[in-house]
Each structure stands twice: as structure tokens, then as C-alpha cells.
KOLMIFI-602280 format. One record per atom (N, C-alpha, C): x negated, y, z negated; residue number from 1; atom name. Coordinates in Angstrom, 3 decimals. Layout:
% residues N
X Y Z NUM CA
...
***
This chain:
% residues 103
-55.444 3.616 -1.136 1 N
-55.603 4.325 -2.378 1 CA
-55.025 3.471 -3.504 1 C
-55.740 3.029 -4.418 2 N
-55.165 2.853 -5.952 2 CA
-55.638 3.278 -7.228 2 C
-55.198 3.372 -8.027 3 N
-55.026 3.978 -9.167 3 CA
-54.882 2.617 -10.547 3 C
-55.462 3.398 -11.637 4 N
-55.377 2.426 -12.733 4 CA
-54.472 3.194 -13.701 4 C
-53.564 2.657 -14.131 5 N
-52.316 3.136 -15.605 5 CA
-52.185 2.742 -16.574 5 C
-52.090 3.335 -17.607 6 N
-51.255 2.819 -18.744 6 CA
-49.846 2.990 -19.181 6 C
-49.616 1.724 -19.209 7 N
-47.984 2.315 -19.285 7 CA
-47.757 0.661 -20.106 7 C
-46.986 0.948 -21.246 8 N
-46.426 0.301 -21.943 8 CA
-47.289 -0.443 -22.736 8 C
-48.885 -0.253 -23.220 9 N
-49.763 -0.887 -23.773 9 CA
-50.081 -1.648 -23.132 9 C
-50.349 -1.342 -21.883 10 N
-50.956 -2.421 -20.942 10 CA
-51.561 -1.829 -19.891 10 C
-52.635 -2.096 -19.385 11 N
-53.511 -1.316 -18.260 11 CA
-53.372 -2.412 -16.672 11 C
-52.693 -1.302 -16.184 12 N
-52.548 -1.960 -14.594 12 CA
-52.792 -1.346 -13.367 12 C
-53.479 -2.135 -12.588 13 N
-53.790 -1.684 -11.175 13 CA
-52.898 -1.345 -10.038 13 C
-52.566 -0.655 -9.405 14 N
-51.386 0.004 -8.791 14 CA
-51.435 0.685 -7.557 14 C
-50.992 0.060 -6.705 15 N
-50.969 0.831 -4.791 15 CA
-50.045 1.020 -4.617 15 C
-50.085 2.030 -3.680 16 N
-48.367 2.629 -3.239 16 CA
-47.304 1.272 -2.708 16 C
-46.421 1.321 -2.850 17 N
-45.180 0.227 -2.599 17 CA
-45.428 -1.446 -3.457 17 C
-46.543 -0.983 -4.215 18 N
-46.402 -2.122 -4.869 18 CA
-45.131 -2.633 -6.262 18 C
-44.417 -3.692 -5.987 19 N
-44.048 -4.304 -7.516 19 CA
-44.396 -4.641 -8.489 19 C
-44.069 -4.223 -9.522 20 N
-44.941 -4.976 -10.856 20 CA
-44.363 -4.947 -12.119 20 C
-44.202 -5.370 -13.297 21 N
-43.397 -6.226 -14.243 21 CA
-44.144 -5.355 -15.403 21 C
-43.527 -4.291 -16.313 22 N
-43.930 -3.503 -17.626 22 CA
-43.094 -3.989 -18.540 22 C
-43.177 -4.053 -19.888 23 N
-42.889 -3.647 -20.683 23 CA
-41.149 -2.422 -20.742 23 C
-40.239 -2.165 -21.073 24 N
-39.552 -1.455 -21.257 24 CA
-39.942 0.270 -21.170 24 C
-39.503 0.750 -20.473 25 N
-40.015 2.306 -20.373 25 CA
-39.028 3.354 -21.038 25 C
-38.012 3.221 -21.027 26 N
-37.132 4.186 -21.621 26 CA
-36.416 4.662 -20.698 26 C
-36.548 4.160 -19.185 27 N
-35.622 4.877 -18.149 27 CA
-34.757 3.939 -17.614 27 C
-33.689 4.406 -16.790 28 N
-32.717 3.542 -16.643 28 CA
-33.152 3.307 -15.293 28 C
-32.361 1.859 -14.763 29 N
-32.516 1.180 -13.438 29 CA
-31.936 2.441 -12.437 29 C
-33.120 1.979 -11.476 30 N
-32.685 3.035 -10.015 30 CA
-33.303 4.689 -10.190 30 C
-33.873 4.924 -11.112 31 N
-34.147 6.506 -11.590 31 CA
-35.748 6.640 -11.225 31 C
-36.508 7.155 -10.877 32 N
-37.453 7.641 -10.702 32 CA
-38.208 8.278 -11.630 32 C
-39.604 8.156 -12.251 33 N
-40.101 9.165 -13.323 33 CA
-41.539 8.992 -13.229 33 C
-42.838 10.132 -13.682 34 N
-43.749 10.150 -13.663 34 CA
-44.857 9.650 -15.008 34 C
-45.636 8.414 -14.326 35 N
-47.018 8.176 -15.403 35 CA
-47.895 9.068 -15.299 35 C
-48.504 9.959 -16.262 36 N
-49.772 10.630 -16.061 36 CA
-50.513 10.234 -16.841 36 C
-50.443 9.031 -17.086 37 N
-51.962 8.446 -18.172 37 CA
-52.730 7.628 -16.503 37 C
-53.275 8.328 -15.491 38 N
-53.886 7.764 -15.460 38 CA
-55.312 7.475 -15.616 38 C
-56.095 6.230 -15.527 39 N
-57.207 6.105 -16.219 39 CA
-57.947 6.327 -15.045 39 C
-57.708 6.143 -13.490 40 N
-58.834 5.530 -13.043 40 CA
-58.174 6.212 -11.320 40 C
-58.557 6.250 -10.239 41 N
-57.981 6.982 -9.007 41 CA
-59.230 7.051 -7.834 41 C
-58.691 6.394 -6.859 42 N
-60.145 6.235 -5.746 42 CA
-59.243 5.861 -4.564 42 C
-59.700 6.686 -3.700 43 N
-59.101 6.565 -2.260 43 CA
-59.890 5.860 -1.518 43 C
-61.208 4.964 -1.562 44 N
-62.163 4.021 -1.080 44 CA
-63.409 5.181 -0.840 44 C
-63.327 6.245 -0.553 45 N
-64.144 7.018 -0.188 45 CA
-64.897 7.391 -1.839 45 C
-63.928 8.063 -2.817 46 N
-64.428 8.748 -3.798 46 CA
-63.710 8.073 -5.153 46 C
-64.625 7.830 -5.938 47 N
-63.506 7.465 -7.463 47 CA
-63.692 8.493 -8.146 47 C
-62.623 8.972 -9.088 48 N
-62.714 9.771 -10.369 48 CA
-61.898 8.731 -11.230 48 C
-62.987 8.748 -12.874 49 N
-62.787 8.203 -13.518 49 CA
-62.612 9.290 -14.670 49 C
-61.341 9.043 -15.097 50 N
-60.812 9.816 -16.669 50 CA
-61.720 9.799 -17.779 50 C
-61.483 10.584 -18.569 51 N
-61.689 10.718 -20.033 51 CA
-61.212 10.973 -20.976 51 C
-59.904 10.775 -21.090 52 N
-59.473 9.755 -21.082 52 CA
-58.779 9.297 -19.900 52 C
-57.962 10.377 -19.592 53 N
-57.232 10.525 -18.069 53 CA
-57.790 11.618 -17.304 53 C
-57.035 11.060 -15.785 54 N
-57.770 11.652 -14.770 54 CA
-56.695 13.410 -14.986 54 C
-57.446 14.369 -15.097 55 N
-56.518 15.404 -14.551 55 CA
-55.967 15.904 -13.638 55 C
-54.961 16.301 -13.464 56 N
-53.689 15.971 -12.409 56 CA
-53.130 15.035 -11.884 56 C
-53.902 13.814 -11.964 57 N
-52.921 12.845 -11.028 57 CA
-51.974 12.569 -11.863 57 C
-51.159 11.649 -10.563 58 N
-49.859 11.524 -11.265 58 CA
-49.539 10.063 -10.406 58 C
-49.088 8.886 -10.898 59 N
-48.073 8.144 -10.379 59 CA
-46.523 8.206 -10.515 59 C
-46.101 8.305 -9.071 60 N
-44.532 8.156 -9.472 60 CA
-44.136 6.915 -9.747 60 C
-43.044 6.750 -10.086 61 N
-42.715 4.844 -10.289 61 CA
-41.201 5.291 -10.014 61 C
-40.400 3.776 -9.597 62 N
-38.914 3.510 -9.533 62 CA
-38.986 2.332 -10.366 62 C
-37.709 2.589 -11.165 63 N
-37.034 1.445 -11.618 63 CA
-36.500 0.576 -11.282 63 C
-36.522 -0.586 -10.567 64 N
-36.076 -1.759 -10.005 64 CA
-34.594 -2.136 -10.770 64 C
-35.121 -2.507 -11.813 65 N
-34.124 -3.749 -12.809 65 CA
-34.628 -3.656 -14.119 65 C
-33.896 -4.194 -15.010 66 N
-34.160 -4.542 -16.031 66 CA
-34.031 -6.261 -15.987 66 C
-35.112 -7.056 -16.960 67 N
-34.989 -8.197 -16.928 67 CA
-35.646 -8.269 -18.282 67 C
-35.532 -9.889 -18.430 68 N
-36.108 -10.671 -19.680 68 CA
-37.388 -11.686 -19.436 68 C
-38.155 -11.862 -19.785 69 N
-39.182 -12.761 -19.567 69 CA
-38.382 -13.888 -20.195 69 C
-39.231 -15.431 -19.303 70 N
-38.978 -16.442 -20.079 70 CA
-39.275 -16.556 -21.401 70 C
-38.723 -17.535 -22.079 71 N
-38.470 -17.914 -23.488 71 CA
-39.770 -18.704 -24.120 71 C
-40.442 -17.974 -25.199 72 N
-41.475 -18.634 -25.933 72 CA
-41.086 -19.260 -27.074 72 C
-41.519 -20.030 -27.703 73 N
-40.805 -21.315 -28.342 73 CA
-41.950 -20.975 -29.261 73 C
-41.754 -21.076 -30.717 74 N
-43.339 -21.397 -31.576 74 CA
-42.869 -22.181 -32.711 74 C
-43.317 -22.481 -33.255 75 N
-43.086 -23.611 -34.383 75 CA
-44.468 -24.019 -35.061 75 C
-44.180 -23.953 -36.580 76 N
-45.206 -24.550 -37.705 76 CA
-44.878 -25.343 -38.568 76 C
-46.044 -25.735 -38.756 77 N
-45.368 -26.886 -40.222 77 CA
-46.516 -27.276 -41.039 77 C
-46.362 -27.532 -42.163 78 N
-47.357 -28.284 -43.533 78 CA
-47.237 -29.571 -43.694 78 C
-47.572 -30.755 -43.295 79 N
-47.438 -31.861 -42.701 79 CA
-47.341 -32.451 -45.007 79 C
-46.116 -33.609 -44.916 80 N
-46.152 -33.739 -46.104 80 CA
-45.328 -32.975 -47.213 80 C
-44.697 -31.474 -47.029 81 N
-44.103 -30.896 -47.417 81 CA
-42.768 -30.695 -47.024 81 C
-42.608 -31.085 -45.798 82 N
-41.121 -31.243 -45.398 82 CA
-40.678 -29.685 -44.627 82 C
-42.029 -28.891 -44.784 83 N
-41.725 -27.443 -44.490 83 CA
-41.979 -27.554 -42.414 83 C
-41.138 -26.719 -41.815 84 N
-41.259 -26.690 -40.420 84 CA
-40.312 -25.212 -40.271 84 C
-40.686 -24.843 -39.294 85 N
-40.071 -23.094 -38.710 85 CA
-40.375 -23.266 -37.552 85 C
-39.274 -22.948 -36.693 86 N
-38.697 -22.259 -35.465 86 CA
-38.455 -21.334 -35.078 86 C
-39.047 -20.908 -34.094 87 N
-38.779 -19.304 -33.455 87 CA
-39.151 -18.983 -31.808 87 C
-37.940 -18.453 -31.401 88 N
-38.578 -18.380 -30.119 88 CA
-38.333 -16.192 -29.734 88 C
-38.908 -16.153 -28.837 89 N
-39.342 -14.388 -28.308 89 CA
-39.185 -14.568 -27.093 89 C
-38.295 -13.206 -26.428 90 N
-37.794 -12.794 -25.255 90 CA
-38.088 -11.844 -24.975 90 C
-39.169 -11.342 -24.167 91 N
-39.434 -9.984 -24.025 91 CA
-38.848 -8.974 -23.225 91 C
-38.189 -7.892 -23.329 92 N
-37.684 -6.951 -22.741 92 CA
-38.362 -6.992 -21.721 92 C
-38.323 -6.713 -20.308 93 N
-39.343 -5.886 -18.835 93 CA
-38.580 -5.191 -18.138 93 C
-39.467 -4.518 -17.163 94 N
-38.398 -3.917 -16.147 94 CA
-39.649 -4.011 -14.884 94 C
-38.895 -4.246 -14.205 95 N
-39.591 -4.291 -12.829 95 CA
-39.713 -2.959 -11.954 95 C
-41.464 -2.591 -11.436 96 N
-41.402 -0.884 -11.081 96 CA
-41.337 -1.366 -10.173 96 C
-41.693 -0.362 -8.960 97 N
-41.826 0.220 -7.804 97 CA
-42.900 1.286 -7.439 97 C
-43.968 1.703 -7.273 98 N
-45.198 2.289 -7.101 98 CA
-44.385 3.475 -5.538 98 C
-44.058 4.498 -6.051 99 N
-43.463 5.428 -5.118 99 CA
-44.527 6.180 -4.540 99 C
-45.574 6.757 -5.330 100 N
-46.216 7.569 -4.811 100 CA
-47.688 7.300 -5.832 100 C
-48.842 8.012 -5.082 101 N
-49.866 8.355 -5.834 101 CA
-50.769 9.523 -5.400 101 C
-50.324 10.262 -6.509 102 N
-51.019 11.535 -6.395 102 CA
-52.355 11.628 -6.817 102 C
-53.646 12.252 -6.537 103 N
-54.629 12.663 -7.411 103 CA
-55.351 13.643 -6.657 103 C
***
């Protein structure tokens, strides 16, 4: 059985006991909590596809960890002007856990 989610502005594919890397959720490490955006739910036999979401299902998720993605580096410049900028971005994540899937 898997299921398709949205969770954190990002659409992901999802089987029971799987790991996978979101965006920040608002819950703390080790806690358990429910996605119900989901989009998409098929046990190989039957799919139901949402409209937006499927009604009733539900994925559970666990919170693993909190972590940081590696470091993006960007930099510009106007060649001749002496002008140049530096900046680099660290993105918040947290690593789930795929507990259950209901539909």
C-alpha cells in the first residue's frame, strides 16, 4: 500500500516504515501526528484519487530528528563595478517515519 502527501509544500510518495526528509512540521522529535492531505491512496488492487484529498485517509508519521540540510553558497556580481554578494541557506528538515496508512 502507498499513498501520496502533502506535507510541507512538497508532494511525496509514502509506504508504511518508510524514511523520508520534510521540511519542518511544527512537532517535536519522537512525537507522533497525523497528515490528512492526502492526495492519492492504492493498495495495488484499487486507487482512489482526491479532490482535492482523499476522504478519510489518514497517514500517521513519527518524528525521527531534527536536522539541517547542507549549505548552499550563492553569489553575484556586475563585472567592472567592483559590486559582488554572498550568501549562503540552511534549510530546516526533519526526518519522518511512515507509521501507518489508513484509507
Amino acid at each position: 500500500m502507498h499513498a501520496y502527501i502533502k506535507l510541507g509544500g512538497h508532494q511525496h510518495r509514502v509506504e508504511k516504515d518508510q524514511v523520508l526528509l520534510s521540511e519542518l512540521t511544527g512537532h517535536e522529535a519522537g512525537k507522533e501526528f497525523a497528515c490528512d492531505s492526502v492526495l492519492l491512496i492504492s493498495d495495488g488492487k484499487q486507487t482512489r484519487i482526491g479532490q482535492p484529498t482523499v476522504k478519510g485517509a489518514v497517514v500517521k508519521l513519527k518524528v525521527l530528528a531534527d536536522l539541517r540540510s547542507p549549505k548552499v553558497r550563492g553569489f553575484k556580481y556586475k563585472r567592472r563595478k567592483g559590486y559582488r554578494r554572498t550568501w549562503g541557506h540552511r534549510q530546516d528538515l526533519q526526518r519522518l517515519q511512515v507509521v501507518e496508512i489508513k484509507g
